[in-house]
MIMARKOL-757719 format. One record per residue (C-alpha): residue number from 1; x, y, z. Coordinates in steps of 0.05 Angstrom, whole numbers. Example, Ala and Ser with C-alpha at 12.3 -4.5 7.8 and 13.67 -1.06 7.14 Angstrom:
! MIMARKOL-757719
+-----+--------+--------+--------+
| seq |      x |      y |      z |
+-----+--------+--------+--------+
|   1 |    246 |    -90 |    156 |
|   2 |    273 |    -21 |    143 |
+-----+--------+--------+--------+
//
This chain:
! MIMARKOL-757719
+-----+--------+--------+--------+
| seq |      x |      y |      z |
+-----+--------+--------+--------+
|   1 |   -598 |    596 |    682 |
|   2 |   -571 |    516 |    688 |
|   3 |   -588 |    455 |    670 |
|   4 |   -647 |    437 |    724 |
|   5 |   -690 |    505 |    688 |
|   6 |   -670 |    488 |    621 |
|   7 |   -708 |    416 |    633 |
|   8 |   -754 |    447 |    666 |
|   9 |   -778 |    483 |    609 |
|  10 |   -755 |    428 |    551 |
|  11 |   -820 |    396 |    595 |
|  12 |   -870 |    458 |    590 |
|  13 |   -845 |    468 |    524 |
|  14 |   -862 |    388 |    504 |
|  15 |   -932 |    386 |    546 |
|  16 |   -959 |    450 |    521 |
|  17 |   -932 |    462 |    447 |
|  18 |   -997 |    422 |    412 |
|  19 |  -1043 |    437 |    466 |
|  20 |  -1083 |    506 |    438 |
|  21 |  -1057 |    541 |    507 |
|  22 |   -987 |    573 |    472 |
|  23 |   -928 |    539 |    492 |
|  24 |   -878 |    612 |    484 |
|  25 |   -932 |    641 |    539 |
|  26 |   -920 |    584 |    588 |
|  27 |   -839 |    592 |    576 |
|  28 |   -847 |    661 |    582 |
|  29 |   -894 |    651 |    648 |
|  30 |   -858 |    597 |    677 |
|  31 |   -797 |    636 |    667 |
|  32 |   -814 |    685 |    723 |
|  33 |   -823 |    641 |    773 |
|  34 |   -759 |    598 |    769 |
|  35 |   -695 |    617 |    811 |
|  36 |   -668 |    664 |    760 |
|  37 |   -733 |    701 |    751 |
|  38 |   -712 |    718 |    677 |
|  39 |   -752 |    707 |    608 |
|  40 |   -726 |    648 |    572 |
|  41 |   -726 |    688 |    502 |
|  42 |   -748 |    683 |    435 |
|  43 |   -687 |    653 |    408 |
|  44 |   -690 |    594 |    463 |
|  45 |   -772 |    576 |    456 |
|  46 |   -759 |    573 |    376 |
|  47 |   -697 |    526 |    373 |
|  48 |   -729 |    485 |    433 |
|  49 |   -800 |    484 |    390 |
|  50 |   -749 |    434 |    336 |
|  51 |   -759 |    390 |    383 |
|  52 |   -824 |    382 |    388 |
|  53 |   -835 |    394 |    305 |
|  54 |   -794 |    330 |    305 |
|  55 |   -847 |    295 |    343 |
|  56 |   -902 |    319 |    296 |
|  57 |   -858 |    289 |    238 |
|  58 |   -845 |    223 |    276 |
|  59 |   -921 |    219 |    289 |
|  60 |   -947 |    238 |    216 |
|  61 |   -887 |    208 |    181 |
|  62 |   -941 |    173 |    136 |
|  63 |   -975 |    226 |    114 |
|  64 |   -917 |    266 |    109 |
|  65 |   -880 |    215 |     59 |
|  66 |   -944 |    202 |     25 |
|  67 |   -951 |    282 |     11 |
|  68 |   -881 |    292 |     -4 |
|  69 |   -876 |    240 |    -55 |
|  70 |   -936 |    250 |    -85 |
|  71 |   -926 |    329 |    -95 |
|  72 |   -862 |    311 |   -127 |
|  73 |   -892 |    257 |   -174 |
|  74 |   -935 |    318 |   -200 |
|  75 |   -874 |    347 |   -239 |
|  76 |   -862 |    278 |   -272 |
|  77 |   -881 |    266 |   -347 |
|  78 |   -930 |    214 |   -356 |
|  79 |   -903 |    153 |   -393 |
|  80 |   -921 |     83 |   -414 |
|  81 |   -878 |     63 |   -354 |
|  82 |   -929 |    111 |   -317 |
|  83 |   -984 |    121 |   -339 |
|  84 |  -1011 |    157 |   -270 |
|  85 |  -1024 |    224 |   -282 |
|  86 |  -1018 |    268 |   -217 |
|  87 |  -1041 |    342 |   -219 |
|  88 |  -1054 |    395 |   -164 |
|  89 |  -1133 |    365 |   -154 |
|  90 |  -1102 |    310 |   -121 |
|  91 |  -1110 |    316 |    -58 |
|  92 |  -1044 |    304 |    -25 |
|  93 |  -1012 |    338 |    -82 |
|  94 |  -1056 |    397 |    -57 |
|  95 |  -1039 |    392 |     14 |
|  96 |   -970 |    393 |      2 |
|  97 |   -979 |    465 |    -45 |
|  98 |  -1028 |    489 |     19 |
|  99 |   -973 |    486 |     60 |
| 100 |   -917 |    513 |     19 |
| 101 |   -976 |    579 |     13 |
| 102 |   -993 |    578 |     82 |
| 103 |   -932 |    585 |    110 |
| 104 |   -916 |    653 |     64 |
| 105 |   -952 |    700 |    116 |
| 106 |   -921 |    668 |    179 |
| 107 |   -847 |    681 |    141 |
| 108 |   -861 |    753 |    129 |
| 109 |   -887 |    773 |    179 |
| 110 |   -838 |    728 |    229 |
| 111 |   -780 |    763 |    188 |
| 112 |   -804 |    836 |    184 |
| 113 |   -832 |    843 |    256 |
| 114 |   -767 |    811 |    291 |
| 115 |   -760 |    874 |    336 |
| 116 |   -838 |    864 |    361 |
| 117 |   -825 |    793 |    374 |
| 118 |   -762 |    805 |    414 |
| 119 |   -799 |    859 |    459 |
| 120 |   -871 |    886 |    460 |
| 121 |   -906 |    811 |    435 |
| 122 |   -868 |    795 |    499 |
| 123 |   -905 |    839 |    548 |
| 124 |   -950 |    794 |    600 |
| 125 |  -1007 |    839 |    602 |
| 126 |  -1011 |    826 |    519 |
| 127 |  -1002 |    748 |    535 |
| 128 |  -1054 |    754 |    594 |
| 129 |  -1107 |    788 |    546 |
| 130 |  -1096 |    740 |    490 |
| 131 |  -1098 |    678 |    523 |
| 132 |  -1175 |    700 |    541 |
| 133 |  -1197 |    730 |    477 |
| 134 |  -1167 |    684 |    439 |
| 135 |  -1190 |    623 |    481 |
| 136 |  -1262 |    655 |    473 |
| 137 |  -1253 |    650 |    405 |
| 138 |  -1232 |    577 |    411 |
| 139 |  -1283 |    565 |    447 |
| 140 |  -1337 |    599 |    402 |
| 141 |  -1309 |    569 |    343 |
| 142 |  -1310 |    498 |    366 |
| 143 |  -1386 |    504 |    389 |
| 144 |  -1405 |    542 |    327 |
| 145 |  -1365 |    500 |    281 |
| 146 |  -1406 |    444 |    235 |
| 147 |  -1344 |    408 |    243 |
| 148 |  -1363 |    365 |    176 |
| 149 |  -1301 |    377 |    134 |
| 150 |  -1248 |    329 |    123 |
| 151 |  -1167 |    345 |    108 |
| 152 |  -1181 |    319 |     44 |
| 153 |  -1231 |    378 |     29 |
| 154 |  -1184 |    434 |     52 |
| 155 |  -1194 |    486 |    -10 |
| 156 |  -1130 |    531 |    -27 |
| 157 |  -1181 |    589 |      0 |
| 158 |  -1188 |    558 |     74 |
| 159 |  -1116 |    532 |     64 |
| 160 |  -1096 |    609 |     71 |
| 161 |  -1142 |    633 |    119 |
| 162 |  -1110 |    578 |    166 |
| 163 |  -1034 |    601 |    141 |
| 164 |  -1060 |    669 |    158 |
| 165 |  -1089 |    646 |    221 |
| 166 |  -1019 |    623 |    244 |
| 167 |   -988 |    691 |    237 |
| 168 |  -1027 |    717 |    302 |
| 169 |   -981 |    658 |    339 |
| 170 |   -928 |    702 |    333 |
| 171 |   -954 |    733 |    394 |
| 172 |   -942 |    688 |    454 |
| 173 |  -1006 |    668 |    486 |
| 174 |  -1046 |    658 |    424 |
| 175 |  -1016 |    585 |    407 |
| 176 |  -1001 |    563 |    343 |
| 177 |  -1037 |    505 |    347 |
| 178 |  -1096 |    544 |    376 |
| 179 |  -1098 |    591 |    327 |
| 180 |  -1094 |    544 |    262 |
| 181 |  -1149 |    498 |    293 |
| 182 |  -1196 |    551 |    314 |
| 183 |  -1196 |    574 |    233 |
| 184 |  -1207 |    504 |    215 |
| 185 |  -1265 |    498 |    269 |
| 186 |  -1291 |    559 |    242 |
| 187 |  -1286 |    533 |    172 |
| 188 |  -1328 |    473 |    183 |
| 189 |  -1268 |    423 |    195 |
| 190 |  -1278 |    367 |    240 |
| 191 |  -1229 |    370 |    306 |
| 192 |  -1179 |    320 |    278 |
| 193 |  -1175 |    361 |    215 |
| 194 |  -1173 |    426 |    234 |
| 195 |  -1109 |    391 |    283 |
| 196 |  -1078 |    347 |    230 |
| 197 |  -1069 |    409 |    179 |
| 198 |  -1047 |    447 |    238 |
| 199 |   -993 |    404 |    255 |
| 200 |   -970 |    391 |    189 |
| 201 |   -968 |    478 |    175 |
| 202 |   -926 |    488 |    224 |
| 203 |   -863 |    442 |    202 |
| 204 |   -831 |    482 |    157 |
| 205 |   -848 |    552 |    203 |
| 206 |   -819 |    522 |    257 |
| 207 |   -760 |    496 |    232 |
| 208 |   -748 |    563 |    194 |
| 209 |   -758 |    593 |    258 |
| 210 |   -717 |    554 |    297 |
| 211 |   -663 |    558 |    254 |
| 212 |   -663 |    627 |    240 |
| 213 |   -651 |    634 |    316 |
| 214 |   -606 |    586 |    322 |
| 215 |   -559 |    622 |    267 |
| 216 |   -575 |    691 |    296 |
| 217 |   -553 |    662 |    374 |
| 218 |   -482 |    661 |    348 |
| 219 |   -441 |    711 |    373 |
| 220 |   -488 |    732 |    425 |
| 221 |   -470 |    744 |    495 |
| 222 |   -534 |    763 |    531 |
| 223 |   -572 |    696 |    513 |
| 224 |   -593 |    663 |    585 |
| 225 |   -580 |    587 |    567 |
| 226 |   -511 |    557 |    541 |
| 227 |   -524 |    514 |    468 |
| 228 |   -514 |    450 |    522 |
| 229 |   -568 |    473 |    564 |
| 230 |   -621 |    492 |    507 |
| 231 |   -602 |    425 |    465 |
| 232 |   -625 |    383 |    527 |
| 233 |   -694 |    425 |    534 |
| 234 |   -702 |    414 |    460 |
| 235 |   -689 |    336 |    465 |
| 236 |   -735 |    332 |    528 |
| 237 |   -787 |    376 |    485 |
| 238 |   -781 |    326 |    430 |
| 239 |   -792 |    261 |    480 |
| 240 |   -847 |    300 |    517 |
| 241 |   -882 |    332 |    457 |
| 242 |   -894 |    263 |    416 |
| 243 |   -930 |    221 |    479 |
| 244 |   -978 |    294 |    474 |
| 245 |   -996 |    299 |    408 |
| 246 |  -1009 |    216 |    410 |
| 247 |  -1060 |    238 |    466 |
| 248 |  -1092 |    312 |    435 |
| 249 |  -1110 |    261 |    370 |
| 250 |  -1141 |    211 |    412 |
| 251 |  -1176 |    257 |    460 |
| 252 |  -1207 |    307 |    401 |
| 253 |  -1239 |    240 |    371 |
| 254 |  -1298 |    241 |    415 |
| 255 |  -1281 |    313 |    462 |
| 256 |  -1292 |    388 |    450 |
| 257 |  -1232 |    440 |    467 |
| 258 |  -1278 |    473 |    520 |
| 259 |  -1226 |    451 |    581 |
| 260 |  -1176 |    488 |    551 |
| 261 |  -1215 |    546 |    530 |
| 262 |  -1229 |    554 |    622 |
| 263 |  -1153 |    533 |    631 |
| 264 |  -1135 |    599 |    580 |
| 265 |  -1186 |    644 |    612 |
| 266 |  -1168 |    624 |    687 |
| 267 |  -1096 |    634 |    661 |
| 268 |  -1106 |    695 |    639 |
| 269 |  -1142 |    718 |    691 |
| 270 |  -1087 |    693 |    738 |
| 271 |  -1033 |    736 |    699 |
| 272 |  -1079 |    800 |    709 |
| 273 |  -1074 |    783 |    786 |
| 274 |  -1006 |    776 |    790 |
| 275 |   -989 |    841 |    741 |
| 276 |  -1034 |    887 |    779 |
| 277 |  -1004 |    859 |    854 |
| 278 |   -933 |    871 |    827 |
| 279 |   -916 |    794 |    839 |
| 280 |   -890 |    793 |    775 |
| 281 |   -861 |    843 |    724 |
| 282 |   -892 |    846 |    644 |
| 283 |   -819 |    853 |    611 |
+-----+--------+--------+--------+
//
């Protein structure tokens, strides 16, 4: 496919991967409609998504270190030298455990319904009908939602629902990031929260993801972009993906999700056009 599509998509990829509109639905999309009219794959929209997970650890590195550290201080015996005693109520030491549990059903699943993934997940007419219903949703959930809730609340309970919630982002067109913040919404989060935990449930998914893929590429023949061409799109991604999710945190302060919940509908109502005209093929 070359270089010029491959940073064309490393850019979709980067501007759309935290935005709740499903960044695999706007490779798969955008796909169609560039010179080799060819779906990008599975295996290249999970190794380019490193990129952009590298972003959200750039841009949380704080918390991250301050959850890591603290989740492993919980296994340390208390002594005079420490006399801090750190169990699972604290709160980053619960974070860190949410997302270890979380990410469970996204692994399972992920693993066990590879063939899906590959093929029928990858149908337009699915991606056109979920990127309505499930921007409904979105939209539902964020004017529903008490949005009260901080990250430091998050109960193991709604910690799984949202790990749970991710699993349906297995299906392009849902978003990952739309998906994991609509349960949070719905769960009384605020919009920062429902994002931050989102974000931060996704890192070790993705990377599993992505190099899973990256592993399984080897040896294949039929993939449409060289490792050259798909490690520029992820670097791009990466650049591209950290200067969004500085601007989705500052926007959500003060804004509800309701322009992207018409983007997703008017998207999906696009794709319907197009399907039914024959301007474009589902697989």
């Amino acid at each position: 496919m070359g270089f010029i599509e491959a940073i064309i998509l490393g850019l979709v990829q980067g501007l759309t991967e935290f935005l709740p509109i499903s960044s695999s639905a706007h490779l798969r999309i955008m796909g169609e409609f560039l010179p080799s009219a060819s779906d990008p794959g599975a295996t290249f929209t999970a190794i380019t998504q490193i990129g952009t997970e590298l972003a959200v650890i750039l841009y949380f590195r704080r918390d991250i270190a301050r959850i890591l550290t603290r989740w492993f201080q919980q296994f340390r015996k208390t002594t005079s030298a420490h006399r801090e005693s750190i169990t699972g109520s604290d709160p980053d030491v619960r974070l860190g455990w949410l997302v270890i549990i979380g990410t469970v059903p996204i692994v399972l699943v992920g693993y066990f319904a590879q063939e899906y993934i590959r093929s029928t997940f990858r149908s337009l007419w699915l991606v056109a009908t979920v990127l309505i219903v499930f921007g409904i949703i979105l939209g539902i959930a964020d004017y529903l939602g008490k949005r009260t809730r901080s990250i430091e609340q998050m109960s193991y309970g709604h910690g799984i629902a949202i790990g749970l919630a991710q699993v349906l982002a297995l299906v392009p067109g849902v978003s990952r990031s739309g998906s994991t913040m609509t349960a949070g919404l719905a769960l009384g989060y605020t919009r920062p929260a429902a994002a931050r935990f989102g974000f931060l449930l996704a890192i070790p998914a993705v990377f599993g993801s992505g190099l899973y893929e990256l592993v399984h590429s080897f040896g294949q023949t039929d993939e449409p972009f060289t490792y050259a061409e798909t490690a520029v799109a992820t670097v791009i991604a990466f650049i591209v993906g950290y200067g969004v999710i500085a601007a989705l945190m500052r926007y959500i302060e003060k804004r509800s999700f309701l322009p992207f919940v018409i983007y997703r509908v008017l998207l999906g109502a696009t794709l319907y056009v197009l399907l039914a005209t024959n301007v474009i093929q589902p697989l």
